[in-house]
C-alpha positions as CSV (number, residue, x, y, z in Angstrom):
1,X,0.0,0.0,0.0
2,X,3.2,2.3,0.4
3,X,3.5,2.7,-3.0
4,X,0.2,3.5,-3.8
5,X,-0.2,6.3,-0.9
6,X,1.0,9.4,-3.3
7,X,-0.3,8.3,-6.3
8,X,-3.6,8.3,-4.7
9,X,-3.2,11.7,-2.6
10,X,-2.0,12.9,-5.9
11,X,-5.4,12.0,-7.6
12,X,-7.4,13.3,-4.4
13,X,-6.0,16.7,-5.1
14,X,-6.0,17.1,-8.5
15,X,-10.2,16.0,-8.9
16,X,-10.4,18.4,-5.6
17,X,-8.6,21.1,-6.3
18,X,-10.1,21.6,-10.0
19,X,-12.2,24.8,-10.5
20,X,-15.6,24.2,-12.7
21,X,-14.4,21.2,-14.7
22,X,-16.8,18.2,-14.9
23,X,-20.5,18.1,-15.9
24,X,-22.1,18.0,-12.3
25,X,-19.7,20.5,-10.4
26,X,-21.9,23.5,-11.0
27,X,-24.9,21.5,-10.3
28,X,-23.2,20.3,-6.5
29,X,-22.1,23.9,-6.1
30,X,-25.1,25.8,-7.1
31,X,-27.0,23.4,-4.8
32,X,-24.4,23.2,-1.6
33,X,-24.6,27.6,-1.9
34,X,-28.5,27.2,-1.6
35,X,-28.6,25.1,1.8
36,X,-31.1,27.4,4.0
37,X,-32.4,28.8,1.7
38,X,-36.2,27.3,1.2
39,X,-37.3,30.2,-1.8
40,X,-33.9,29.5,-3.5
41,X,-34.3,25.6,-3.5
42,X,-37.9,25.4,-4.3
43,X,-37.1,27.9,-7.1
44,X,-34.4,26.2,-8.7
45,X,-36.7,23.0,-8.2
46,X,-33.6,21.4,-6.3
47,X,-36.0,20.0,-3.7
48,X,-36.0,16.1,-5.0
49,X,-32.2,17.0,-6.8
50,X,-30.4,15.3,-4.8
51,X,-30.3,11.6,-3.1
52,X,-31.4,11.5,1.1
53,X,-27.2,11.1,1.8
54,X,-25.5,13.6,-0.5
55,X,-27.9,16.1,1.4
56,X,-26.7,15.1,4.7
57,X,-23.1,14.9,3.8
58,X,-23.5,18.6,1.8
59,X,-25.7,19.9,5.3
60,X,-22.9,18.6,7.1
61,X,-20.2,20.4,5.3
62,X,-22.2,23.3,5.2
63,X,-22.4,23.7,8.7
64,X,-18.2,23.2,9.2
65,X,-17.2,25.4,6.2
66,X,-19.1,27.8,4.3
67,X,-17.4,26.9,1.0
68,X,-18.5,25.5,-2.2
69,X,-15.3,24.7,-3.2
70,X,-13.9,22.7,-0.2
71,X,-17.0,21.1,-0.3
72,X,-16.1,19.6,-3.8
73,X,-12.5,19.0,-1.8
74,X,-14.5,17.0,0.3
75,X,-15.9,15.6,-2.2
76,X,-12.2,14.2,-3.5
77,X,-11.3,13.1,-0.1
78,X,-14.4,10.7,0.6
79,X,-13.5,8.8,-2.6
80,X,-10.0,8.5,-1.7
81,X,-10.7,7.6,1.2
82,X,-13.1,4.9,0.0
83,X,-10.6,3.8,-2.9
84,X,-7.6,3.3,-0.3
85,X,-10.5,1.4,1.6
86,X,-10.8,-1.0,-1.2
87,X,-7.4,-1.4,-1.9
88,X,-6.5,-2.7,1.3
89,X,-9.3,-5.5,0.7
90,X,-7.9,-6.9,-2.5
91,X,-4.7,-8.5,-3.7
92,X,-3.6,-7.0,-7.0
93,X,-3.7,-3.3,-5.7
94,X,-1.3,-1.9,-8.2
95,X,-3.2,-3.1,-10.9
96,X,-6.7,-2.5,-9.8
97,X,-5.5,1.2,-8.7
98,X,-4.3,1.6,-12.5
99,X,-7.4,0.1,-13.8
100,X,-9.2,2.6,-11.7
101,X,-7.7,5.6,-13.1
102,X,-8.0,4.4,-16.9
103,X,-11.1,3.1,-16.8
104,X,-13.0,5.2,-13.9
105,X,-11.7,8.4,-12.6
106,X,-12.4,10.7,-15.3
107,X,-16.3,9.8,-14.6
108,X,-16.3,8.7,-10.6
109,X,-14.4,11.6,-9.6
110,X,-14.7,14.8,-11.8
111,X,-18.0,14.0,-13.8
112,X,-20.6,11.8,-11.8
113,X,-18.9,12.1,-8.5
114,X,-22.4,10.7,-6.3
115,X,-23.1,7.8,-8.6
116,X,-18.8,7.3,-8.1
117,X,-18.8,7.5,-4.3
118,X,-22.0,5.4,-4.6
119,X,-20.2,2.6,-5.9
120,X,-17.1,2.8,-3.9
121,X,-19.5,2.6,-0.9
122,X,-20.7,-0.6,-2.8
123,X,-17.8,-2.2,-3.5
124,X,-16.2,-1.7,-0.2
125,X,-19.4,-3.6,1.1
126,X,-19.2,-6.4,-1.9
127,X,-15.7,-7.0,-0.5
128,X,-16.9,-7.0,3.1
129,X,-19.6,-9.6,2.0
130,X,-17.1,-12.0,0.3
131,X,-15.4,-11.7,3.6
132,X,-18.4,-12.6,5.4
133,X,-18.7,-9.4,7.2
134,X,-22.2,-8.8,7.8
135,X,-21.3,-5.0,8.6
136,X,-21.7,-4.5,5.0
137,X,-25.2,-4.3,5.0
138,X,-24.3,-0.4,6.3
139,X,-21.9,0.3,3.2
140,X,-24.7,-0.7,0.9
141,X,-27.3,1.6,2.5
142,X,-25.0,4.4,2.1
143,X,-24.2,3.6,-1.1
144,X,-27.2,4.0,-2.2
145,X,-28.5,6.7,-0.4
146,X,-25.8,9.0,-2.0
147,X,-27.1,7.9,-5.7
148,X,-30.6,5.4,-6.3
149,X,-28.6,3.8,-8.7
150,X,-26.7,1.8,-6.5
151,X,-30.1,0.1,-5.6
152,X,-28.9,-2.0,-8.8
153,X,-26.0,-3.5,-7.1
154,X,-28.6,-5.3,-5.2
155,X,-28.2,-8.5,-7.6
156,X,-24.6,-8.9,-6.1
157,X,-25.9,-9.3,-1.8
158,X,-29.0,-11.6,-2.5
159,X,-28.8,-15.4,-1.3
160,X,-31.4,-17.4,-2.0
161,X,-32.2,-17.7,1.5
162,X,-32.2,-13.9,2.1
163,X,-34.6,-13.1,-1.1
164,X,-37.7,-12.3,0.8
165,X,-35.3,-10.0,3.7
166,X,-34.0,-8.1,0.7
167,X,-37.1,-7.6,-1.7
168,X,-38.6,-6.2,1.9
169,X,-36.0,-3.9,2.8
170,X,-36.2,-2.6,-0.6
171,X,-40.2,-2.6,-0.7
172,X,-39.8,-0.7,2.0
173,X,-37.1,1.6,1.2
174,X,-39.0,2.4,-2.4
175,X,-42.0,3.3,0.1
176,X,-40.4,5.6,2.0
177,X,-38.6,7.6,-0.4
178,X,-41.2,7.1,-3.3
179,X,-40.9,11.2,-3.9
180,X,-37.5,11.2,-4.7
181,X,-37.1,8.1,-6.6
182,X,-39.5,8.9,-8.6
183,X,-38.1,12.2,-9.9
184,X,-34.6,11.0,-10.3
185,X,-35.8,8.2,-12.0
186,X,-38.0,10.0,-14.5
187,X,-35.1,12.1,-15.4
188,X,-33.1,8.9,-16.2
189,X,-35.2,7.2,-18.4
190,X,-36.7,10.5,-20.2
191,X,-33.9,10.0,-23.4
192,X,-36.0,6.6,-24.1
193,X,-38.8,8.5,-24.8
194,X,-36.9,10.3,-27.3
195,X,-34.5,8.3,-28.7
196,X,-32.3,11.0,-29.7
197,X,-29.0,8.9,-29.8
198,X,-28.3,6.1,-32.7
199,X,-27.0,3.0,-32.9
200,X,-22.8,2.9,-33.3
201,X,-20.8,0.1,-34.0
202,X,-18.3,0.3,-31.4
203,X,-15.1,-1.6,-31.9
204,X,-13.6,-0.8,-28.4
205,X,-16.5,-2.4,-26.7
206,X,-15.9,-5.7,-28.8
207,X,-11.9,-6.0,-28.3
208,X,-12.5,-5.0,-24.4
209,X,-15.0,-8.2,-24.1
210,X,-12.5,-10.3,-25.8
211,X,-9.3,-9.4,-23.5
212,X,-12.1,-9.8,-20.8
213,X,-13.0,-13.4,-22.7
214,X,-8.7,-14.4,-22.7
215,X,-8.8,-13.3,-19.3
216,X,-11.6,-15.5,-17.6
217,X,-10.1,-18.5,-19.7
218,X,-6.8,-17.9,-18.5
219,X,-8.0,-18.3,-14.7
220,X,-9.6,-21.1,-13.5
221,X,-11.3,-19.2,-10.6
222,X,-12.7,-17.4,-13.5
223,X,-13.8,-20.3,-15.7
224,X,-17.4,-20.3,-15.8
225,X,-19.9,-19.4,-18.3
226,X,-21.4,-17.1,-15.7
227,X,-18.6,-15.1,-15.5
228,X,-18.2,-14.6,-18.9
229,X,-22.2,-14.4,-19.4
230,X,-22.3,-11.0,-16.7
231,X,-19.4,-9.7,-18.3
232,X,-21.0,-10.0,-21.8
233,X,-24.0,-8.3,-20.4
234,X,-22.3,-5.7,-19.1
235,X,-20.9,-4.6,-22.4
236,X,-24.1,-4.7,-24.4
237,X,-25.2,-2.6,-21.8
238,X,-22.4,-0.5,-22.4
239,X,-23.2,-0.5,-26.0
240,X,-26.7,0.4,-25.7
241,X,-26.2,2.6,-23.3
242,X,-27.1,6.0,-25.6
243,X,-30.9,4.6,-25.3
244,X,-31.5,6.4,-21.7
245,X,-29.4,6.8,-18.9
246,X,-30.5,4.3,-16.2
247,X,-28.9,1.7,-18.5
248,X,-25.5,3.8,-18.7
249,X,-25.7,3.4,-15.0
250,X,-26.8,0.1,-14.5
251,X,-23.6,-0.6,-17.0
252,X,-21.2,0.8,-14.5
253,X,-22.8,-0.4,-11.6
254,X,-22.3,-4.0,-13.3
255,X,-19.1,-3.6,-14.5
256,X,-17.7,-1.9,-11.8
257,X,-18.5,-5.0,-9.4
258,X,-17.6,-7.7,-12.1
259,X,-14.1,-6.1,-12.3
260,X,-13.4,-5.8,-8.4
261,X,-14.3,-9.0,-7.9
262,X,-11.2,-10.0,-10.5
263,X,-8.5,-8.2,-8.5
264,X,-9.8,-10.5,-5.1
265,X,-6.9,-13.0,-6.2
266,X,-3.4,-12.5,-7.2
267,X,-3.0,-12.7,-11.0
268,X,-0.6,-14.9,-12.6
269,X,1.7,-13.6,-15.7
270,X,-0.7,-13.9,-18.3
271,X,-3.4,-12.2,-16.6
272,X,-1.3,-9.4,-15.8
273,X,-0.2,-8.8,-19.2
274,X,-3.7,-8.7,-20.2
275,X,-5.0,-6.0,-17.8
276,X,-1.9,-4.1,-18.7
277,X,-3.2,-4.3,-22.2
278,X,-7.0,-3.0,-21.0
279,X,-5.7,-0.3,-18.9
280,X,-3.7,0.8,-21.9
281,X,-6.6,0.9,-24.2
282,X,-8.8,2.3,-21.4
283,X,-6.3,5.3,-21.0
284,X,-5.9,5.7,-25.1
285,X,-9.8,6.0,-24.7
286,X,-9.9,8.5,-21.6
287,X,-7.2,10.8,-22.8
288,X,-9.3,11.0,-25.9
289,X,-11.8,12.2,-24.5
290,X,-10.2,14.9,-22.5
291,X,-8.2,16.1,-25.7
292,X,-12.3,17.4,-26.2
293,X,-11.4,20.3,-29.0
294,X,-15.3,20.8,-30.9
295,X,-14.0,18.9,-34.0
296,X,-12.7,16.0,-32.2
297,X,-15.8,15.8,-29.7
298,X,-18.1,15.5,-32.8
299,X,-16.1,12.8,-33.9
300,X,-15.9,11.1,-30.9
301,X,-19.5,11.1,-30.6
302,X,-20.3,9.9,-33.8
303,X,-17.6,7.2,-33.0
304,X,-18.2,6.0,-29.4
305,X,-21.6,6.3,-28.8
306,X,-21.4,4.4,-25.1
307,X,-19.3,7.3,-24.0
308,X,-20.2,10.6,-25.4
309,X,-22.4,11.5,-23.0
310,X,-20.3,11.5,-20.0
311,X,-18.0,13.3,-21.3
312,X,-19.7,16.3,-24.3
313,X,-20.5,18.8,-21.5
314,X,-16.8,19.0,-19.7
315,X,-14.1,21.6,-20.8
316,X,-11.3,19.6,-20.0
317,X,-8.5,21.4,-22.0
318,X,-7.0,23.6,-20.2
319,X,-7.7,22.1,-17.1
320,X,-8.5,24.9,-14.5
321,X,-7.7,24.7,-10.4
322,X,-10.1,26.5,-8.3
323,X,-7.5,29.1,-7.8
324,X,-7.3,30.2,-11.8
């Protein structure tokens, strides 16, 4: 974990100390500035915004500081927090913490940054579960109380056994908070009605789920047509993800988990070389994204419609701290 520690602080601070770069900064801001103020959140309909736990943790911040921007520092520091938290659960941590950054930190921690501490709740509780630590029922709550899509990840924590316990607690969950799911859920699904996006032929997604493919074959934890059945679901999602957003998010939530649970065991030469491969590709793909001048935006959506989205409303280049 030594080795890890300032590659990780350096990631904290760079997603932290960033002025208005990433598509839902303004939003977290605009709303964070508007705490106590009833006639300012009603009028900027910010009332069901936000999930029950993100408005806790914002009222919380709030309260200590008076500042927008450390509250987006704070922001930084839960996930890292979170990620080291994970990290110290797993085996291969150098390669899952590389993985990380090519394939999720763009989106988890300058774009989406709920839906990305969402998951890291998750997936700290998916690795507490594996260990048999029922504490993890806690991490899942908060999970998804900070975004209702982690209310997918459900499919991961249900035993046979425990079906009934679970479609309860969520029954009763969906009950109480029936208001705001609702709303955020609307909003999700609202490009199905639409359509607006198209249907792309995306390479990238194919030649991922084949290094995925080599990879399951080359383990034999890993050899089961299960495992190689979730991950092909997860890319179709992935590839039909333009067709409303609830699917992009079920995608991550999916993939996210699928992928955790391969760094649980030490990898042996082969595997390695293959995730090296991914994480290479997955950083070609990120860093093509950034590079987000108008002409090579509009290419990049015509060419990778699983992505575009994410990524069409953030002015990456030149990157601006809070301080510029």
């Amino acid at each position: 974990m030594g080795s890890l520690c300032v590659p990780l602080i350096v990631s904290v601070l760079f997603a932290g100390l960033r002025g208005n770069v990433g598509t839902d900064t303004f939003a977290y801001k605009t709303y964070f500035n508007s705490i106590g103020d009833t006639s300012e959140i009603i009028s900027k309909g910010l009332v069901f915004a936000f999930e029950p736990g993100f408005i806790l943790y914002a009222t919380i911040i709030r309260f200590i500081i008076n500042s927008d921007q450390f509250f987006i520092f704070s922001l930084s520091c839960l996930y890292g927090i979170l990620l080291y938290k994970i990290l110290q659960k797993i085996e291969e941590k150098d390669l899952f913490f590389l993985f990380y950054i090519s394939a999720f930190y763009i989106m988890f921690n300058l774009n989406l940054l709920r839906f990305g501490i969402s998951l890291l709740f998750i997936g700290n509780a998916y690795l507490m579960m594996l260990k048999e630590d029922k504490k993890y029922i806690y991490l899942l709550v908060l999970g998804i109380s900070f975004h209702y899509a982690g209310v997918l990840a459900i499919m991961f924590f249900i035993k046979r056994k425990d079906f009934i316990k679970y479609f309860v607690v969520l029954f009763v969950f969906i009950g109480i908070a029936y208001a705001f799911i609702i709303t955020k859920i609307n909003s999700y699904f609202i490009d199905l009605l639409s359509l607006t996006g198209s249907f792309k032929f995306d390479f990238g997604l194919i030649l991922e789920f084949l290094i995925v493919v080599a990879l399951c074959l080359f383990n034999r934890r890993l050899q089961s047509k299960k495992n190689i059945l979730f991950f092909f679901i997860y890319y179709l999602f992935r590839w039909f993800s333009y067709l409303f957003d609830m699917l992009n998010r079920f995608s991550y939530v999916l993939g996210f988990v699928l992928f955790l649970f391969l760094f649980t065991k030490i990898f042996k030469e082969k595997s390695k070389a293959l995730i090296i491969i991914l994480i290479l590709f997955n950083l070609y793909r990120t860093l093509s994204f950034i590079n987000n001048s108008d002409a090579a935006m509009t290419s990049l959506i015509d060419d990778e419609s699983g992505f575009a989205g994410l990524f069409s409303q953030t002015a990456w280049l030149p990157y601006k701290f809070f301080w510029q």
